[in-house]
N, C-alpha and C positions, 0 to 999 in steps of 0.2 A: 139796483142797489148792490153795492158791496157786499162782503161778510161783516167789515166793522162795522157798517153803518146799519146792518140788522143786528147783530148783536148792540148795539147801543139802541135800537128800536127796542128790542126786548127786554134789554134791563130798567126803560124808563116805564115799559107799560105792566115788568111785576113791581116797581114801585109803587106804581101806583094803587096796584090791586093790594100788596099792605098797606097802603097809607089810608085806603077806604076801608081794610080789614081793620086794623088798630082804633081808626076815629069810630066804627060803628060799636068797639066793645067799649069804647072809653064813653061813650055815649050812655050807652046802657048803665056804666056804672055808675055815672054823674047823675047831678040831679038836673034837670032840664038847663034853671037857670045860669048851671058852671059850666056846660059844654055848649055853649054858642062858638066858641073858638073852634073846638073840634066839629061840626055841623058844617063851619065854612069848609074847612078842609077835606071834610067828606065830600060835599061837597063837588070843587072845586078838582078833586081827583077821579071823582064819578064824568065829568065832564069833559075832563082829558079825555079818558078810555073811552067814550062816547066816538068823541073826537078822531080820538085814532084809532079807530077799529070803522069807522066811517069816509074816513077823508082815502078818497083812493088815489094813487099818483099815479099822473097820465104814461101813455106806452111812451119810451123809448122810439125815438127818429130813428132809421134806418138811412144812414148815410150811405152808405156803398152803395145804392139803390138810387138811379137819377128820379127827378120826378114826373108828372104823367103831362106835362106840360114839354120837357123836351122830349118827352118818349114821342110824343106826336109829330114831332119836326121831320 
């Protein structure tokens, strides 16, 4: 990965960490019945972060490197 493409990794995964920060105080202040909206959202951002902190992206091919199929030839 890039720089940008980690720095855009990290800014989606401290969003997410407020958007489950905020729904769980907005939680506590509501009364069950008003925070079903916030619930999904917590949710649904707990499950990202789940997500990507779990999902691992495969190595990098190594191009310059023939493979072990004509290395035998």
């Amino acid at each position: 990965m890039d720089d940008t493409a980690l720095i855009r990794q990290t800014i989606r995964r401290c969003t997410a960490v407020l958007v489950v920060t905020l729904a769980t105080v907005g939680v506590s202040l509501q009364r069950s019945s008003e925070a079903s909206y916030l619930l999904i959202l917590a949710t649904g951002a707990v499950v990202y972060l789940v997500v990507a902190f779990i999902k691992v992206d495969p190595p990098a091919e190594n191009t310059s490197h023939s493979s072990s199929t004509e290395d035998e030839r």
